[in-house]
C-alpha positions as CSV (number, residue, x, y, z in Angstrom):
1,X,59.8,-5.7,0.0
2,X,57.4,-3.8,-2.1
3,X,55.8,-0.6,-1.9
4,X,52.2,0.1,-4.4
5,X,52.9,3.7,-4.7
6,X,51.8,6.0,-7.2
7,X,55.4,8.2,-6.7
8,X,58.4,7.4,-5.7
9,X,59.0,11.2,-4.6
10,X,56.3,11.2,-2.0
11,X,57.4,11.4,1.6
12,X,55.8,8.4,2.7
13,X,57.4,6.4,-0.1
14,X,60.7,7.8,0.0
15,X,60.6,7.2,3.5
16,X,59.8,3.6,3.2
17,X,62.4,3.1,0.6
18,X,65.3,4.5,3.3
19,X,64.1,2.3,6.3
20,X,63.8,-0.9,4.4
21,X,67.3,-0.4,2.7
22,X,68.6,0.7,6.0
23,X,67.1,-2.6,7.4
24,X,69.2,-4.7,4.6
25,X,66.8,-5.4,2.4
26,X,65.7,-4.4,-1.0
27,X,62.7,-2.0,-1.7
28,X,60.8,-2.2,-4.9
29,X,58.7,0.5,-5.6
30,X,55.4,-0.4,-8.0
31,X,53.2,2.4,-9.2
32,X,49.9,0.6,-8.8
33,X,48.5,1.6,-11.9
34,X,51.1,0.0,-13.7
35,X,51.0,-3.6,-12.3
36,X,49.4,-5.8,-14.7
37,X,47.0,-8.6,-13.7
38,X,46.5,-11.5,-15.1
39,X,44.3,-14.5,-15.0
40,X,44.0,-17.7,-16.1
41,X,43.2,-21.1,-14.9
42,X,45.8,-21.9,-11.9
43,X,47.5,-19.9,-10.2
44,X,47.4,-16.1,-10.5
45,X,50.4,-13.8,-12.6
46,X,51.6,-10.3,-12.4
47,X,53.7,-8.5,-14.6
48,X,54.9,-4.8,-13.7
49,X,56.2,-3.1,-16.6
50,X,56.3,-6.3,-19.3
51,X,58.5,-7.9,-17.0
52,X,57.2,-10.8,-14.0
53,X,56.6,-10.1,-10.3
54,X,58.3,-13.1,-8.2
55,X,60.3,-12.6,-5.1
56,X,58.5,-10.3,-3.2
57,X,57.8,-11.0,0.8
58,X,55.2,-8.3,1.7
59,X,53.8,-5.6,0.4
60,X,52.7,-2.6,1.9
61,X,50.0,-0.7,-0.4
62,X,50.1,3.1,-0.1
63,X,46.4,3.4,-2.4
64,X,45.4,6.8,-3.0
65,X,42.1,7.6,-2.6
66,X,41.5,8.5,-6.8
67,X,42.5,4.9,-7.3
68,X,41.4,2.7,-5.1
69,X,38.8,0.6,-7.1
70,X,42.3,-1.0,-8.9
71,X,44.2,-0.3,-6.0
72,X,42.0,-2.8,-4.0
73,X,42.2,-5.2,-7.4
74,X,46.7,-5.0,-7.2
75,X,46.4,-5.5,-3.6
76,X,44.1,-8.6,-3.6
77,X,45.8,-10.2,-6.6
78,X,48.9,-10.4,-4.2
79,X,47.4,-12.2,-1.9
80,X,45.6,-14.8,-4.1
81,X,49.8,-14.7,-5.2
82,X,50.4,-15.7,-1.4
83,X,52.0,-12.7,-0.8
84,X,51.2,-10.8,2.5
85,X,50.0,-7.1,2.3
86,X,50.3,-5.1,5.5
87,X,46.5,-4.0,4.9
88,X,43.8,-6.8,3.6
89,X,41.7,-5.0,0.4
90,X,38.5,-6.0,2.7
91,X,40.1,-3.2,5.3
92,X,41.2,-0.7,2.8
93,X,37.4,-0.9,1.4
94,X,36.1,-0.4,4.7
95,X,38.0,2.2,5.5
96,X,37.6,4.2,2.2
97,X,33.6,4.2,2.9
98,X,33.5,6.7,5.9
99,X,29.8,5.4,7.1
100,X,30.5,1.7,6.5
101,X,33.6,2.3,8.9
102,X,31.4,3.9,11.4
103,X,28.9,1.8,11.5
104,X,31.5,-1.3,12.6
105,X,32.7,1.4,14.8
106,X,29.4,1.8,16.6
107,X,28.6,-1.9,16.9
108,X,31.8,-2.2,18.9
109,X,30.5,0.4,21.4
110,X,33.2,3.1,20.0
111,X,32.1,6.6,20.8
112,X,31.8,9.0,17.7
113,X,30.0,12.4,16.6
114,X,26.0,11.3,16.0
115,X,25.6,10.8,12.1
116,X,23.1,10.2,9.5
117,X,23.1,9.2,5.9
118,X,19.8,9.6,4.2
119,X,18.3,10.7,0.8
120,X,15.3,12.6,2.0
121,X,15.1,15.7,0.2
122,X,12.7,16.8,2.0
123,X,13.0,16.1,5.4
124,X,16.7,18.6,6.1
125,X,15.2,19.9,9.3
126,X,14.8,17.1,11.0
127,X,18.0,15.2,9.9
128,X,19.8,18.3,11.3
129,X,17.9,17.8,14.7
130,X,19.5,14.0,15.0
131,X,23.1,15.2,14.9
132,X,22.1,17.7,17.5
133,X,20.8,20.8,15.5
134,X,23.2,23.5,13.6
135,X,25.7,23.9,12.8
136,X,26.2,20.9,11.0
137,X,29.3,19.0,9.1
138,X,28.4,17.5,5.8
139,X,30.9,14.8,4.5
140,X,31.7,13.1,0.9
141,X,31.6,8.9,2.0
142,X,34.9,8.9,0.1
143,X,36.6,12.1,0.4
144,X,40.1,12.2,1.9
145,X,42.5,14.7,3.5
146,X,39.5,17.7,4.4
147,X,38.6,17.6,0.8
148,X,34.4,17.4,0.7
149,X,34.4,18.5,4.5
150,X,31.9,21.2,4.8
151,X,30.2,23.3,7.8
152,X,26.4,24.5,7.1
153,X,25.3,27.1,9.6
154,X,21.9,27.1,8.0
155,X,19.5,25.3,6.9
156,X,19.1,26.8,3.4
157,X,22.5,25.9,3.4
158,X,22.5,22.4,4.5
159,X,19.5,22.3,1.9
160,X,21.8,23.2,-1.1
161,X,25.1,21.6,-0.4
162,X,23.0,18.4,0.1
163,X,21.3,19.0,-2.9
164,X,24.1,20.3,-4.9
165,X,26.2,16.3,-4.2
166,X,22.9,14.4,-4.5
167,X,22.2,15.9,-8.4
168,X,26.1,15.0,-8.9
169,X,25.8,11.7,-7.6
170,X,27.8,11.8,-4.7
171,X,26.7,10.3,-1.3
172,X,27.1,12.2,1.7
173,X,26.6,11.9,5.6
174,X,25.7,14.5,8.0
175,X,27.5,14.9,11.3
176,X,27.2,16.1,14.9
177,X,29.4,19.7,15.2
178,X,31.7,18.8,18.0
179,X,31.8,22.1,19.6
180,X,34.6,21.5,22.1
181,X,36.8,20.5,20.1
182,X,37.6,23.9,18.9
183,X,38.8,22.9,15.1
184,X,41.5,20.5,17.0
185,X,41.8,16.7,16.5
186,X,44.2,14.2,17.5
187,X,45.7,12.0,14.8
188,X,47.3,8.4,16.6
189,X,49.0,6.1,14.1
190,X,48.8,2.7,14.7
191,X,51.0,0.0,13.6
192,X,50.2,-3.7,14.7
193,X,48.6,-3.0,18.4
194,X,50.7,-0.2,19.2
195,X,50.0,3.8,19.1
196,X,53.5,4.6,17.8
197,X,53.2,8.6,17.8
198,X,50.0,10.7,18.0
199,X,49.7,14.5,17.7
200,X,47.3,17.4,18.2
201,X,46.6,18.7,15.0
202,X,45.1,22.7,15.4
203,X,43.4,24.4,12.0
204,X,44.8,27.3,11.3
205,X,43.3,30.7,11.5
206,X,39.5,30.9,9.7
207,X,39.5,27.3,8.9
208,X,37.9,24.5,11.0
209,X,39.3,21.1,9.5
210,X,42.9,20.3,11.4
211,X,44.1,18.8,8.4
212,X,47.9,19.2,7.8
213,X,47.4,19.5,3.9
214,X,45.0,22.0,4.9
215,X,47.4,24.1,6.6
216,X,46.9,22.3,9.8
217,X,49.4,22.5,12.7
218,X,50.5,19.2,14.5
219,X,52.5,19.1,17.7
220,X,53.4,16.1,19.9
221,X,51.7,14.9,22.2
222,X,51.5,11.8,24.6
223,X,47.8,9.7,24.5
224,X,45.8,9.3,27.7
225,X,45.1,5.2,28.2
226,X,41.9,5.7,26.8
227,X,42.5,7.4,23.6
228,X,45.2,4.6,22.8
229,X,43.0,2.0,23.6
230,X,39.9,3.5,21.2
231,X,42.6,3.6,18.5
232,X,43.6,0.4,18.4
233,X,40.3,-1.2,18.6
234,X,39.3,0.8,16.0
235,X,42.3,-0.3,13.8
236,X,41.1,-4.0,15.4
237,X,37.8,-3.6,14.1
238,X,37.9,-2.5,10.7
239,X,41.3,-4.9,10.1
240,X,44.2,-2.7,9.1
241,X,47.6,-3.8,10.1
242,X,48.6,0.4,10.2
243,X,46.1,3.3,10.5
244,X,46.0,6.6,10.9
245,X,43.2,7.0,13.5
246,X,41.7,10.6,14.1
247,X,40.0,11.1,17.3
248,X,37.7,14.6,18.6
249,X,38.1,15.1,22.2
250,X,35.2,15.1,23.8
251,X,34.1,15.8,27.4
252,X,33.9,12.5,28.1
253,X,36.9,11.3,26.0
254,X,37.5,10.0,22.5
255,X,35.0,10.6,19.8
256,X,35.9,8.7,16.9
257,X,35.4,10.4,13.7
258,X,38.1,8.6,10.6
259,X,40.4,5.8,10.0
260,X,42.9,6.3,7.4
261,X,44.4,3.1,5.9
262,X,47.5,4.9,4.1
263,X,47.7,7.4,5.9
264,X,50.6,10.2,5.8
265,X,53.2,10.4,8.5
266,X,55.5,13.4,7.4
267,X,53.9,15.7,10.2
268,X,54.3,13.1,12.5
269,X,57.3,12.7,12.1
270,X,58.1,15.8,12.0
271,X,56.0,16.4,15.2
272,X,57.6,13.5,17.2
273,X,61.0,12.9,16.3
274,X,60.4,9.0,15.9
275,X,60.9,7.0,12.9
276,X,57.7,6.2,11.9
277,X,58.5,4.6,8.8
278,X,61.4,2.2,10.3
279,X,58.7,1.0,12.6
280,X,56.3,0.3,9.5
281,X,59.2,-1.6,7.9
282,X,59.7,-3.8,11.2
283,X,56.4,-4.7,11.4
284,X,55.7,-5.5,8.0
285,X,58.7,-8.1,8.2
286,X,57.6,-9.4,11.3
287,X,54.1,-9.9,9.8
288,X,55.5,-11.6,7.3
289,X,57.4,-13.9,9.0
290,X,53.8,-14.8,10.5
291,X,51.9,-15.4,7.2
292,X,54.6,-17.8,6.0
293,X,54.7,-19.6,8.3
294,X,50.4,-20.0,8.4
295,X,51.5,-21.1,4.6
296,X,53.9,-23.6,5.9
297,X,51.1,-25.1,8.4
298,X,48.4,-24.8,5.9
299,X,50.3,-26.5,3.3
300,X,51.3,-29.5,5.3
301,X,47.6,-30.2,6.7
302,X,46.4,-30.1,3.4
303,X,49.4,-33.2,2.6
């Protein structure tokens, strides 16, 4: 089994690495950046290192956020290599691009804070009135972990922040301020179509993102029926095999607001008790199993 991590030393990945040798089977760790594509008529290589990548059963891709334009490239070379990758690179992209996730979301009839994306300069007020009026949360498409999360209470505010991103380039969405959540979110990982541990994550004092690498708390909790249900369709929808899915609670229940295709499980772990990694590890070798033998049958209708 192989893991596309940039560091061996991160919890996730040094997690990984003990469940899968616990499990019997050996753990290869490949920085993605490092793997080596190649292309040629036939069938497509990979070398890692100067040396050849055979053998491998699944993958699972831990792609960091800074890398995943090659990320997406490592992980879809492996399956044009007929190996199986816990998440597709079609997911990981959709995931990655906060409104393209939210707009499968919405199709499905999933409920989430009102958002718009625009590039009206000159029209702030009444974008602000369609998420519901101040204040407001402004969001980077691609930003992870509460980094390019902002609050405007303003709108001279919301005017500059928008205009600051839009000279740099960057595109942004607006969002509806949730007011009852009270800088609380619940984080539900999903593997396969299971909620395998979920948590209340509180922000600490002064700060309204619930992040854990913001300084967020997270304590164990167990999901009503329908916030387990929400995140697995949602992990359903946008095709990842594991996802972190991060829910507001609303009055009238779940509010999706972010799926998270490699997403970080040391405070849930911590938080719950469970081995959340051993779990990933099952599954990926169960899915496995599955994709070969789709190979198997595809192979011997095409004789």
């Amino acid at each position: 089994m192989a893991i596309l991590s940039r560091k061996r030393s991160l919890y996730s990945t040094r997690r990984l690495v003990e469940a899968i040798k616990a499990r019997g089977h050996r753990p290869l760790v490949f920085d993605t950046l490092r793997c080596c594509l190649l292309l040629a008529r036939g069938k497509p290589r990979m070398t890692y290192r100067g040396a050849e990548v055979k053998g491998v059963d699944v993958v699972i891709p831990r792609i960091g956020a800074s890398i995943t334009a090659y990320g997406l490239a490592v992980v879809n070379h492996f399956e044009m290599m007929d190996v199986p990758v816990l998440n597709p690179p079609t997911a990981i992209a959709r995931s990655r691009d906060k409104l393209r996730a939210l707009q499968f979301l919405a199709r499905a009839g999933l409920d989430m804070p009102r958002t718009v994306m625009a590039h009206d300069r000159g029209n702030v007020r009444k974008l602000v009135q369609e998420v519901g009026g101040l204040p407001v949360i402004i969001k980077l498409i691609k930003g992870t972990q509460g980094v390019g999360v902002m609050i405007a209470h303003t709108l001279p505010e919301v005017q500059t922040i928008l205009d600051t991103f839009w000279d740099l380039g960057q595109e942004i969405v607006l969002q509806e301020f949730v007011a009852e959540s009270e800088g609380r979110d619940v984080r539900a990982l999903v593997v396969g179509d299971t909620v395998v541990g979920a948590m209340r994550r509180k922000a600490k004092k002064g700060e309204f993102r619930s992040n854990i690498h913001r300084g967020g708390e997270g304590r164990a909790i167990t999901l009503p029926p329908a916030y387990v249900e929400a995140a697995v369709k949602a992990a359903r929808i946008i095709g990842l095999e594991v996802a972190g899915v991060d829910m507001l609670e609303g009055r009238e229940g779940p509010r999706l607001m972010e799926i998270n295709s490699s997403p970080g499980f040391e405070g849930l772990e911590g938080a719950t008790g469970q081995d959340i990694a051993g779990t990933i590890v099952e599954h990926a070798l169960v899915y496995a199993g599955t994709r070969a033998s789709a190979l198997v049958a595809r192979a011997g209708r095409a004789s």
